[in-house]
C-alpha positions as CSV (number, residue, x, y, z in Angstrom):
1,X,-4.0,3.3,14.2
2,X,-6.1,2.5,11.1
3,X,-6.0,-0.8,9.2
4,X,-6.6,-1.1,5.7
5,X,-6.9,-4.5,3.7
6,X,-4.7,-5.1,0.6
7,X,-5.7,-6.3,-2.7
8,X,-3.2,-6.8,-5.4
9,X,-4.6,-7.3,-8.9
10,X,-3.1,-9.0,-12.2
11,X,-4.9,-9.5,-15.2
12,X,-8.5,-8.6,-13.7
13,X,-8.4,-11.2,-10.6
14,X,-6.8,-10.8,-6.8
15,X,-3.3,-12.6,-6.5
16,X,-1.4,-13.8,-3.4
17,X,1.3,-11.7,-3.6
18,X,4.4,-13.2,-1.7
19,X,8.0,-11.7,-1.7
20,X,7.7,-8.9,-4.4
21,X,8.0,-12.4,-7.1
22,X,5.3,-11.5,-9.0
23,X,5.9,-14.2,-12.1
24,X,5.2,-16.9,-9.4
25,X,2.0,-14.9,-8.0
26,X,-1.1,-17.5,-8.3
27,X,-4.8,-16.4,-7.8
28,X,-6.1,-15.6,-4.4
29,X,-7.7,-18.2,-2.2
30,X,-9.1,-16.8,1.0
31,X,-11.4,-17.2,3.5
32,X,-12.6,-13.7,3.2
33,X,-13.9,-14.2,-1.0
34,X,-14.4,-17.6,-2.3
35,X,-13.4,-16.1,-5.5
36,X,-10.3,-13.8,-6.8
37,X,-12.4,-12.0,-8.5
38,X,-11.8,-8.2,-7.2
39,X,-15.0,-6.5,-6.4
40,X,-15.8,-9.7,-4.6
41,X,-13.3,-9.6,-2.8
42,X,-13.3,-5.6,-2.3
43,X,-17.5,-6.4,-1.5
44,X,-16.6,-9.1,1.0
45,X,-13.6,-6.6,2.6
46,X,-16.8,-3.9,2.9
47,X,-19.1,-6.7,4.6
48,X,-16.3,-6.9,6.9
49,X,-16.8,-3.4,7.7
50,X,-13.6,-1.6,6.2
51,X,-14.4,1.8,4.7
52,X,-10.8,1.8,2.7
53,X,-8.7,-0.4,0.5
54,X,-5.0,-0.6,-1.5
55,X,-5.0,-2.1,-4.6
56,X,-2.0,-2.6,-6.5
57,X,-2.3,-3.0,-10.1
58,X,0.2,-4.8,-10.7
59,X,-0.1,-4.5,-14.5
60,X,0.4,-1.1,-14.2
61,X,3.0,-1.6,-12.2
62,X,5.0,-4.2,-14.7
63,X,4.2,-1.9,-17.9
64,X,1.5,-4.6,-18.9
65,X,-1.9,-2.6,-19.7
66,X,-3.7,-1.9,-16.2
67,X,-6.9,-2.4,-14.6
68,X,-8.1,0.8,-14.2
69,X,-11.8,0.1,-15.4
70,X,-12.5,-2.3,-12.7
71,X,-10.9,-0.1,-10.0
72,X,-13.8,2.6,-11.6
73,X,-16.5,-0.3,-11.2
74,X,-15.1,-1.0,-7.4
75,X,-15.2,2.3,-6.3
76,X,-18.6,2.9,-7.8
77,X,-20.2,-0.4,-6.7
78,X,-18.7,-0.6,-3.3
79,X,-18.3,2.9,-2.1
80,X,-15.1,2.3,-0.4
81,X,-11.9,4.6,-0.4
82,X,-9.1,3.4,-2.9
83,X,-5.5,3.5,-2.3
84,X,-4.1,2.9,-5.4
85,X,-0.6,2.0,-6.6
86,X,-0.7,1.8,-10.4
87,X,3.1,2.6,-10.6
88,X,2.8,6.3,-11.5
89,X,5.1,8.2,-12.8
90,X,3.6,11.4,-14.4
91,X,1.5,13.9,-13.1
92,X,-1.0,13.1,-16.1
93,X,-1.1,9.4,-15.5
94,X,-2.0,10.2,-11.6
95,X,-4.8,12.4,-13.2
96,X,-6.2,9.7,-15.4
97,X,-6.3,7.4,-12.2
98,X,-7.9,10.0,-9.5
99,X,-10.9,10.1,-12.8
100,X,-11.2,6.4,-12.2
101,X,-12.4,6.9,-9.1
102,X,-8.9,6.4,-7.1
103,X,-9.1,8.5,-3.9
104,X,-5.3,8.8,-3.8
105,X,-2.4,7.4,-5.6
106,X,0.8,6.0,-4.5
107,X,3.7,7.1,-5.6
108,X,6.5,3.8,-5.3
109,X,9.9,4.8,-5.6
110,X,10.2,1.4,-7.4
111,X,8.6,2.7,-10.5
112,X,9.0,6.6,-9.9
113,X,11.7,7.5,-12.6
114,X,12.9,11.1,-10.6
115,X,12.7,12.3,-7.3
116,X,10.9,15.9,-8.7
117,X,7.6,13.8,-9.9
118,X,7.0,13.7,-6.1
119,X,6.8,17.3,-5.9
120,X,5.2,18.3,-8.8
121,X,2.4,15.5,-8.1
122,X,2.0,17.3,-4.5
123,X,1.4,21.1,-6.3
124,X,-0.8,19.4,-8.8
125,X,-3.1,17.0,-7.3
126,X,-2.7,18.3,-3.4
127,X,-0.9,16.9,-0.1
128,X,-4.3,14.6,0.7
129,X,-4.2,12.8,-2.2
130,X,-0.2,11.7,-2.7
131,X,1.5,8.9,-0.8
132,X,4.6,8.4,-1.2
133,X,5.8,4.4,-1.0
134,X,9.0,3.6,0.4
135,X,9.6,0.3,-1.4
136,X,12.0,-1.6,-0.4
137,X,13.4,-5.1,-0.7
138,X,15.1,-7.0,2.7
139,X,15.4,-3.4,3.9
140,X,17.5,-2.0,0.6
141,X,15.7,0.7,-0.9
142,X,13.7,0.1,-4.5
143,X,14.4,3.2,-7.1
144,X,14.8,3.9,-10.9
145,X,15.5,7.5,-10.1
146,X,18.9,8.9,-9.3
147,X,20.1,8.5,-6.2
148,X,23.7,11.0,-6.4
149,X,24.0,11.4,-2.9
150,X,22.9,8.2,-1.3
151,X,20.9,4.9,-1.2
152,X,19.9,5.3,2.6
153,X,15.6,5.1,2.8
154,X,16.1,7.8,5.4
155,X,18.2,10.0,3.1
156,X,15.6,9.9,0.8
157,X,12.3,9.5,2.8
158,X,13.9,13.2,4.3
159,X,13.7,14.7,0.7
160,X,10.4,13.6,0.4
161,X,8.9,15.2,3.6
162,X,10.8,18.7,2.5
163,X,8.5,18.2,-1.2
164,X,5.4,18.1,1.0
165,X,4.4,14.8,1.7
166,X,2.7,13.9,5.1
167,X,1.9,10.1,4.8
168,X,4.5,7.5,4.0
169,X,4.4,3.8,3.0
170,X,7.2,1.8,4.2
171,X,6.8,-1.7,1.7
172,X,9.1,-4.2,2.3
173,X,8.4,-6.5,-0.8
174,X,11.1,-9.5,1.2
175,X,7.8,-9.4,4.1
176,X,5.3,-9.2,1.6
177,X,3.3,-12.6,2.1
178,X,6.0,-14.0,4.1
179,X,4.4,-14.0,7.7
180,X,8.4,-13.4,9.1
181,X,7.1,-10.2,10.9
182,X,7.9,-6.4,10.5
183,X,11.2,-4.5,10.9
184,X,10.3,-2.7,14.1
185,X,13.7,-1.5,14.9
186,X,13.6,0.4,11.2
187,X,10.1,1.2,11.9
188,X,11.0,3.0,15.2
189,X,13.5,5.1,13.8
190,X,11.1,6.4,10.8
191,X,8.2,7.0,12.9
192,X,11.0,9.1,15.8
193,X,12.6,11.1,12.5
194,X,10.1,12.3,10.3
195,X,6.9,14.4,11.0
196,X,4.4,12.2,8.7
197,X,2.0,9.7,9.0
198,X,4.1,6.0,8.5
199,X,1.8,3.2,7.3
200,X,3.4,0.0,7.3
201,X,3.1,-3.1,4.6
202,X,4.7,-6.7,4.3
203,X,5.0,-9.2,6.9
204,X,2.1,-9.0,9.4
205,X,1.2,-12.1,11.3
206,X,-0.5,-11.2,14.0
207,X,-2.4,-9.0,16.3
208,X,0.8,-8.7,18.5
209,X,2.0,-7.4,15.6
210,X,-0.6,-5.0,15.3
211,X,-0.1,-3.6,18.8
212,X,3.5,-3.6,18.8
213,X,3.2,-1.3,15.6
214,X,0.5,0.9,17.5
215,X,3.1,1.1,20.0
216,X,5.9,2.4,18.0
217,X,3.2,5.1,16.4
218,X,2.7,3.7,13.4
219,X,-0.6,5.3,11.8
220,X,-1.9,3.0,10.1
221,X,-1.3,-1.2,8.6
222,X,-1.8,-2.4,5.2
223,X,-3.0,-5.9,6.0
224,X,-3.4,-9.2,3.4
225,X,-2.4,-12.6,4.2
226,X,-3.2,-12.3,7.9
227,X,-6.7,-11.6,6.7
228,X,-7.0,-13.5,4.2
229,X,-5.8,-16.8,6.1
230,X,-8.1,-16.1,9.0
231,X,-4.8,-15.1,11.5
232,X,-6.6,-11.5,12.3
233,X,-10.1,-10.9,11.9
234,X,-12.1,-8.0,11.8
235,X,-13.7,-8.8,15.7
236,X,-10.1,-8.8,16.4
237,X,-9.3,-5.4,14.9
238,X,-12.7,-3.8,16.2
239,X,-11.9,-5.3,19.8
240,X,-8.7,-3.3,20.1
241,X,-10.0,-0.5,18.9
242,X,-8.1,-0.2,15.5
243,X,-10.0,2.2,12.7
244,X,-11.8,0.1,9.8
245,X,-13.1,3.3,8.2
């Protein structure tokens, strides 16, 4: 299982994102950066030894401008892989972001306005470089796009796998900062049901966590808080033998 530290961004510094209630987010203190500035923060995450990151621009996101220089000057400067959500929608916007140096882009089914962009970014831009994000909010699914047939995440994470996805984030923005722990029982069943890799973010607290989500099958954990409040470390991760890179 591979663990990959979080960065959410809003107008050019790191925020502590808690709950999906963005209007209340505040910059980022941390024992990891001593400042919210985000290639500090992205710098101390590669001290740490992490080869790969998620940012969220969460301008992007909210249809407020983005940040998509300084995602270009963290790549560039700090070598490491970017997983970026920058609430895309179009093919073209995913384009513009991969040439800022993104190494993939997420596709949230927040901000995704139809199902078919999920497919057509998978033809266009290749299986490697698409994530799907299941977002959802105290475990009801997040969408702007039609949903004719049904609300159920599973409905729709099973429409996504026939369009050629293989890796999956299941975000539940009620976790999100929250330190209440994961929904494992919801986990289980995605992980049992659908042949793609399941990455996991929102609610973390603890390396029991961690291994309980290794146990289900989980491939990898988008981690913030817990790092960021010192709860799991990077010895800790390494010790159990959790990928950094």
């Amino acid at each position: 299982m591979k663990v990959i530290p979080v960065i959410d961004v809003l107008n050019g510094v790191v925020v502590h994102a808690v709950k999906g209630e963005r209007k209340h987010y505040r910059p980022l203190k941390s024992i990891v950066s001593v400042s919210p500035d985000p290639l500090n923060v992205a710098n101390a995450f590669r001290g740490m030894g992490f080869g790969e990151l998620y940012l969220a621009d969460l301008n992007a996101i909210m249809g407020l401008g983005n940040n998509f220089d300084m995602i270009r000057r963290i790549a560039k400067e700090t070598k490491l892989r970017l997983m970026v959500d920058a609430g895309v929608a179009d093919v073209e916007k995913a384009k513009i972001l991969l040439h800022h140096n993104a190494s993939s882009v997420i596709i949230g089914t927040e901000t995704m306005t139809r199902m078919s962009f999920v497919e057509e970014a998978v033809c266009s831009l290749g299986t490697e470089r698409v994530m799907v994000s299941l977002d959802l909010r105290a475990g009801q699914l997040l969408a702007k796009f039609s949903l004719s047939e049904s609300t159920d995440a599973l409905a729709v994470l099973h429409e996504f796998q026939k369009m050629g996805i293989k890796q999956v984030i299941v975000l539940d923005l009620a976790r999100v900062g929250s330190q209440e722990g994961v929904d494992v029982v919801f986990l289980r069943e995605v992980v049992e049901s659908f042949r793609v890799g399941v990455f996991v973010g929102g609610g973390v607290r603890s390396m029991d966590d961690l291994l309980e989500l290794d146990d289900i099958g989980v491939a990898g954990v988008l981690l913030a808080t817990a790092l960021h409040s010192g709860k799991i470390t990077a010895e800790q991760i390494v010790a159990k033998g959790f990928a950094m890179r």
